[in-house]
N, C-alpha and C positions, 0 to 999 in steps of 0.2 A: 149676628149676635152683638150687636154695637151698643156699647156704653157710654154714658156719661161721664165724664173724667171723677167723679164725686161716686157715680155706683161703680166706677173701675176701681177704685181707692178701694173701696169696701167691700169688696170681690175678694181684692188682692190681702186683708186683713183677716176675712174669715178663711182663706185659704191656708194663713199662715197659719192658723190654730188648729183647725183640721188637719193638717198632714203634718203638725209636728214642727212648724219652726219656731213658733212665738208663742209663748202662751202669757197671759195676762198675773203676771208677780202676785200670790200667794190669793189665789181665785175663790178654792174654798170658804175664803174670808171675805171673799166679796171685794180683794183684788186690792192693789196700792196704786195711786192715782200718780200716771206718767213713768210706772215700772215694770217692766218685762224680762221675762225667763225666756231664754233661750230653748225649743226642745230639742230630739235627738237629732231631729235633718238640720234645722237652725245651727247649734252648736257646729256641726260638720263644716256647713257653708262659711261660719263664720273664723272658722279657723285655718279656712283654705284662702279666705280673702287674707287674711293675716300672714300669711305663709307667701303668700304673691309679692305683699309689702313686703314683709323684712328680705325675701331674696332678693326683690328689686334694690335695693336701700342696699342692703351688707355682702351680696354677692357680687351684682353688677359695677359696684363702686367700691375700687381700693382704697377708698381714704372716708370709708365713711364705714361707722364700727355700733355695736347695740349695747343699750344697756337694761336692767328694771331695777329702776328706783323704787324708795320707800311710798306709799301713800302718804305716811304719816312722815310734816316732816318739823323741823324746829319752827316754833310760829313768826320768829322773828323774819324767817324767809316770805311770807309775804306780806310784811310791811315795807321789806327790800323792795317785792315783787310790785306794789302798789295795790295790792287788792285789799288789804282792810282798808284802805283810803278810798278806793277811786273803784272799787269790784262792781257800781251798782247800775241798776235799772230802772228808769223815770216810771213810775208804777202808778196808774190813774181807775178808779170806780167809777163804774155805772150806780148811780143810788138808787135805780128801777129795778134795774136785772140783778144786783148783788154781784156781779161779776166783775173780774179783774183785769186788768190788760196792762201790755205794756206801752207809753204812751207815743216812743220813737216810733213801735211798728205799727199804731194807727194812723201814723203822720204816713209813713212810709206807706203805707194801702192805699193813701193820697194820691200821692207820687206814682204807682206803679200802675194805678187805675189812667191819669193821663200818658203813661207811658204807651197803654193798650191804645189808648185813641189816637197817636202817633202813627202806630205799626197799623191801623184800621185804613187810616189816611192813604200809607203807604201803597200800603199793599191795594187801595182801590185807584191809587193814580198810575201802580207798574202796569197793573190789568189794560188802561188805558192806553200809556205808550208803548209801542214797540221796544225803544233803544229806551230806556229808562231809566235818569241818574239822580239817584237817591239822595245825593248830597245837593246836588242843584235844589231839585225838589224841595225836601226838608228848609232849605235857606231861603227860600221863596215864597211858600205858600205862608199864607197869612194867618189862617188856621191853626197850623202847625206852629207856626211859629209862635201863638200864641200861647198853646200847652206848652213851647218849650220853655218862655219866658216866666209861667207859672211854674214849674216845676223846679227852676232855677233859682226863682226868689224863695218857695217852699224851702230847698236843700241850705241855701245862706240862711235861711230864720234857724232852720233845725243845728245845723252845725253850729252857728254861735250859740245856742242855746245849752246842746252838749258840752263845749270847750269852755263854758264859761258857769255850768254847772245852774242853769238861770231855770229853775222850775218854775215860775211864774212864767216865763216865756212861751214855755213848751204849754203848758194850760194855756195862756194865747191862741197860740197856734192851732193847737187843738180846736175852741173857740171858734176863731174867724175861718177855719175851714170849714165848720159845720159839719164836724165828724160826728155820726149817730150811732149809737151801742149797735152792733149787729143782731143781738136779743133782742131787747125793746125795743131799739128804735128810737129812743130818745137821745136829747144832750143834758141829759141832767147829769153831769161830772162833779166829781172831786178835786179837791188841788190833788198836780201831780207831786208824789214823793218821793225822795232816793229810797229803793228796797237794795240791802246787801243780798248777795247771790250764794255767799260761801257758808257750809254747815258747819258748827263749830259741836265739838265736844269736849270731855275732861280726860285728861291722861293721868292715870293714878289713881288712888284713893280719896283724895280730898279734892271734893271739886268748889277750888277758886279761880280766882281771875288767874296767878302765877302758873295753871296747871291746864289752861286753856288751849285750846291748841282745834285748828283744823282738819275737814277730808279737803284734800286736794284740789283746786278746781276748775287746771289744768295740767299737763303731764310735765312742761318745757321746764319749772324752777327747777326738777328734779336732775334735769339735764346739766344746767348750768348751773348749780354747786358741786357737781362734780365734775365740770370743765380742767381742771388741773387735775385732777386722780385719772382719767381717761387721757388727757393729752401726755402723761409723763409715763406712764405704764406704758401706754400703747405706744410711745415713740410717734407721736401724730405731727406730721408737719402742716402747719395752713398753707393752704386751703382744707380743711376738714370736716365730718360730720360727725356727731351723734343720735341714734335713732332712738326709737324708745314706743311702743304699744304698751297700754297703760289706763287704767280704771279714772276717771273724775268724777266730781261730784258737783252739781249746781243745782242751788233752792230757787230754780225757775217762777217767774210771774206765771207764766201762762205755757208751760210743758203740755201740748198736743203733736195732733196728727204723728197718732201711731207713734212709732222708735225716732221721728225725725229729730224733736226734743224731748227728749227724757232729762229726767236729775241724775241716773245713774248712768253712764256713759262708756266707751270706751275710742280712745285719742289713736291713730296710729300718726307718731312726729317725729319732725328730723331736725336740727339746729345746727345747721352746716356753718360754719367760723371762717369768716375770711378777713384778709389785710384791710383796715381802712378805707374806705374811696374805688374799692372793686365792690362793694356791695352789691350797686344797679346791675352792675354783668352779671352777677351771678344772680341776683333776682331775676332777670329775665332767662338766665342759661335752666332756672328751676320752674318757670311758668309753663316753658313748652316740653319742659321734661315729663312734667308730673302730667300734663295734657295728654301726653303720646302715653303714659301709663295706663290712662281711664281709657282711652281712643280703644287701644290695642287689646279689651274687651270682647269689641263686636257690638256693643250696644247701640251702637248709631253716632255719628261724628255728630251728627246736627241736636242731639240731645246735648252738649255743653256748649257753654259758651264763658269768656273769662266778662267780672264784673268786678270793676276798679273801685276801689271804697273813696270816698268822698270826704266821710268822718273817719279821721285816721287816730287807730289808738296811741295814747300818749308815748307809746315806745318806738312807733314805728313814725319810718321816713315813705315808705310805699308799701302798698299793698293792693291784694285783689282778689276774688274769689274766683275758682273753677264751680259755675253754677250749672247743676243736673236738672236737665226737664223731669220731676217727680210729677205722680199722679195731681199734684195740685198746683202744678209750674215749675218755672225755675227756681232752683233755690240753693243755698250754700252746699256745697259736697264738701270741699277743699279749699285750705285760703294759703296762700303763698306769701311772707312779708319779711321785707326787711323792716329787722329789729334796732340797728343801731346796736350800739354801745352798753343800750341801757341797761339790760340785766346785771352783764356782770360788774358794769361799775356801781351799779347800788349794792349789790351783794358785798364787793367790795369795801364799799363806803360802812355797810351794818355791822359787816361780819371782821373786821379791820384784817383784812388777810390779803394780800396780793392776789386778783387773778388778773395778770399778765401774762405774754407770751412772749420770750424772745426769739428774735428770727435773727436766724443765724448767718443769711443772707444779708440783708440789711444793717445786721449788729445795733439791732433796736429793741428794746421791750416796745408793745403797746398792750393795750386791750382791742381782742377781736372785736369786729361788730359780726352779724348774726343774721342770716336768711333764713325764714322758719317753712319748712311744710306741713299744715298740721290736716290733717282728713279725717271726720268723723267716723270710727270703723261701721256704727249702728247705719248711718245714715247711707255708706257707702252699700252695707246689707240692703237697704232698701230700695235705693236705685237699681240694683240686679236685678232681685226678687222682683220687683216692680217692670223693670221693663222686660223679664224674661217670661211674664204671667200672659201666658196666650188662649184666648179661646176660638175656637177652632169649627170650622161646619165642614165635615168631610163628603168629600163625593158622593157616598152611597145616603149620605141624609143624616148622618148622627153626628153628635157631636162632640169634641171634647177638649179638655182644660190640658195645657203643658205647662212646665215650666222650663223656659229653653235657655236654662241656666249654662255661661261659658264652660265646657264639657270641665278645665280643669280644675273649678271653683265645685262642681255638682257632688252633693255629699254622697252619693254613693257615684262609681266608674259604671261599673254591672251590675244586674240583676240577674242569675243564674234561676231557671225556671224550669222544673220538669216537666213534665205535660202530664204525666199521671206520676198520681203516689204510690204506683206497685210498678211491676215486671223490672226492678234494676231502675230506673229513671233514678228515684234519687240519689240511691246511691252512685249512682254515674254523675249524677252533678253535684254532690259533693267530692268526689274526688278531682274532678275540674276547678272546683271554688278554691281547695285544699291547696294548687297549684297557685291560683290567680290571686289570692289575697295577700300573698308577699308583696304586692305590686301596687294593688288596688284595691280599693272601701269595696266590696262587694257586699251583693244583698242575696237571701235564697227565699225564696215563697214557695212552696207547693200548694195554698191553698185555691179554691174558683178556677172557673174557668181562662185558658190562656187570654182570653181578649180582655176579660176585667181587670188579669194582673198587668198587662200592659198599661191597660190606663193607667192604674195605680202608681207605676214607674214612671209615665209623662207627669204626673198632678206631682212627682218630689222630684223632677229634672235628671231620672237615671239616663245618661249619654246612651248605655247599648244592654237590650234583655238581647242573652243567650239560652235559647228553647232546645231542649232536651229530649227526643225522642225515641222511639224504637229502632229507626235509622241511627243514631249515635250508637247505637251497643252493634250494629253491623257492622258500618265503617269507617268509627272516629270523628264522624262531622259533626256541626251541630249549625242552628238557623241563628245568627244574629240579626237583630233589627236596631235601628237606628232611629233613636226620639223624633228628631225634626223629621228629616222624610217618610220615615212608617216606613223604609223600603226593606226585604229582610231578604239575606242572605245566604247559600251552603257551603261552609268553610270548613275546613279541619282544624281539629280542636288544637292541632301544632301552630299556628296560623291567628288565633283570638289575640294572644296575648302582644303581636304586634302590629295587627290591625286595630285594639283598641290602645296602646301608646300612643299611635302617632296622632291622638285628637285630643287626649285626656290628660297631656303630658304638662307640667309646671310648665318646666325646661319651654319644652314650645311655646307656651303663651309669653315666657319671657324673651324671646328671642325676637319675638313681635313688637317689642318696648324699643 
């Protein structure tokens, strides 16, 4: 049953609507373009990935504490932040297709398409030698080395062009690449233009400029204006965190593929505060941290990989993204960066209010600088969902769809299943469910036959159906089965409740971090 990574994408989108995890933002209307509704299995999974985060973040770490800040917040906070300045995105037209793009990530499609002819190279010279070293290689070949030296002058034209705000350049570059609309087909472009990304609205009744005010359009400023209200409450010594899961908002050029971009978002971040000049340690003490968090999934170690930015935003000193093989490549999950200084001294500087920190070791004020982790929660949904979407050809010749969601993230634990809807069955397995849902998201179906409701439990990722028989009203047992192996089991009903712990347990997935 092999797909294309384009009809796997689209497999895995009509799956979502079908069983309840996504559904397409107010549809009856013919739907909001790049917004999505969670459904009831969605919602579940989504609050179990959230649930993963802040105990990794607030339980596993004593020096790192949560907060929820306001969406709305004083506007003057981001002109501290830099985004009514500097929030935008180099925005170029097709005059054929009518269509919009953004113009860094057409350069960038440049860039990644000779990246593939690198890894083509590669991988057809390992096949060749036995003992095969890729760096010799790579430095050698002439080939290669010529994608690389294209790819290098590409990233110097784009990076001065960013840093130095040169939209004329970037339409250059554009230009001499010979970039063509992927609709039409043509170069008949547009100058490229700064588009701001942030939504603004009116607070109050009179809507003026004085009354103007933003949605948010990321979680962190929320964090860092109340960097003293949390450091003085909570008694927080630095090295320290703040964590914070939290709604954004961005007026995207080009918001596709599926939940990966949307305008309505949700952020899970942490803004951990350290001493001056320990930044890089702890940048890096967070790079492999947050790494071992995604790993300790089960999704597959070789599905990430870490990708160091090049164009560094104007706040930060390093940075680098944790990138997920999603149905349509690698692509951002998680970005790790030191921030510097910068937040809280502009805040500072706007808001004319001290945020300093004195260390009482030292008998120093300073201003911390900031190692940020910030992980899209949507996008994080979607590498799960995504890589847990399996189809299947079973032995006997049929087939069918799972979803081999990590058991402790799976929106429901059990599916409690009678086998008939008379002689006591369901009431017998209600009185089972009546025990086990202190515990656990349980699910009860009596309706079809036993092998339809199984599948139905593999296509929303229930871990283990507990089957309910005539044998159970004899002698207490009941048949559990198990998603991935289909292997089913006779246990006594004394006996479910910690046969299904020890796989579907928070606790345990964290312990694997």
């Amino acid at each position: 049953m092999a797909n294309t990574e384009d009809n796997l994408f689209k497999n895995v989108i009509s799956h979502a609507k079908e069983y309840g995890f996504i559904f397409p933002s107010s549809e009856i209307y013919d739907g909001l373009s790049a917004v999505y509704d969670y459904g009831q299995n969605g919602a579940e999974l989504k609050n179990n990935i959230k649930e993963y985060w802040w105990k990794f973040m607030t339980l596993l770490h004593d020096n790192i504490v949560g907060i929820d800040a306001a969406i709305f917040m004083h506007p003057t906070t981001w002109k501290a932040s830099g985004h009514v300045d500097a929030f935008n995105d180099p925005m170029i037209d097709n005059k054929d297709s009518k269509k919009r793009y953004r113009a860094d990530q057409l350069i960038e499609g440049v860039i990644e398409k000779l990246e593939e002819k690198i890894e083509k190279e590669v991988e057809k010279a390992a096949k060749r030698f036995e003992n095969f070293d890729r760096a010799m290689f790579v430095g050698t070949n002439a080939r290669v080395a010529e994608y690389q030296k294209k790819i290098d002058e590409i990233n110097t034209r784009l990076k001065d062009a960013m840093a130095n705000n040169d939209m004329a350049a970037m339409k250059q570059l554009v230009d001499d690449l010979e970039i063509a609309d992927p609709i039409s087909g043509t170069k008949n472009w547009t100058d490229v233009r700064q588009f701001n990304l942030m939504f603004s609205t009116e607070m109050g009744s009179v809507a003026d400029d004085a009354n103007k005010i933003y949605l948010r359009p990321e979680t962190a400023q929320g964090i860092f204006v109340n960097f003293l209200n949390v450091q003085k409450t909570g008694r927080m010594k630095i090295p320290f965190g703040i964590a914070q899961i939290g709604k954004a908002f961005r007026n995207e050029i080009v918001a596709r593929q599926f939940i990966f971009r949307m305008r309505e978002f949700e952020q899970m971040e942490m803004q951990f505060f350290v001493k001056p000049g320990e930044e890089m340690k702890w940048y890096e003490f967070w790079k492999a941290k947050r790494l071992k968090w995604h790993q300790a999934l089960g999704l597959g170690n070789d599905n990430y990989r870490y990708h160091d930015h090049l164009n560094l935003a104007h706040y930060a000193n390093a940075a680098c993204d944790i990138q997920f093989n999603f149905p349509m490549g690698f692509r951002e999950l998680e970005g790790i960066h030191s921030r510097t200084d910068f937040d809280l001294k502009s805040h500072e500087k706007y808001s004319g209010k001290k945020l300093q920190y004195f260390d009482s070791e030292d008998n120093q004020n300073y201003i911390p600088y900031v190692v940020e982790t910030s992980v899209g929660l949507d996008r994080m949904f979607l590498s799960v969902l995504a890589s847990s979407y399996k189809e299947e050809k079973l032995e006997d010749g049929s087939e069918r769809v799972v979803l081999k969601i990590p058991a402790a993230l799976a929106p429901n634990k059990v599916a409690i299943l009678p086998l008939m809807k008379k002689d006591g069955l369901p009431e017998k397995a209600h009185e089972i469910m009546n025990v086990l849902k202190f515990d656990f998201r349980c699910f009860y179906e009596e309706k079809d036959a036993i092998g339809k409701r199984y599948r139905r439990q593999d296509a929303i990722g229930t871990p283990y159906c507990i089957t309910v028989d005539h044998q159970t009203l004899q002698d207490n047992t009941v048949t559990i089965r198990d998603r991935d192996t289909m292997k089913q089991e006779r246990v006594a009903i004394d006996e479910v409740k910690a046969i299904i712990s020890e796989s579907v347990s928070m606790a345990a997935l964290l312990k694997k971090v």
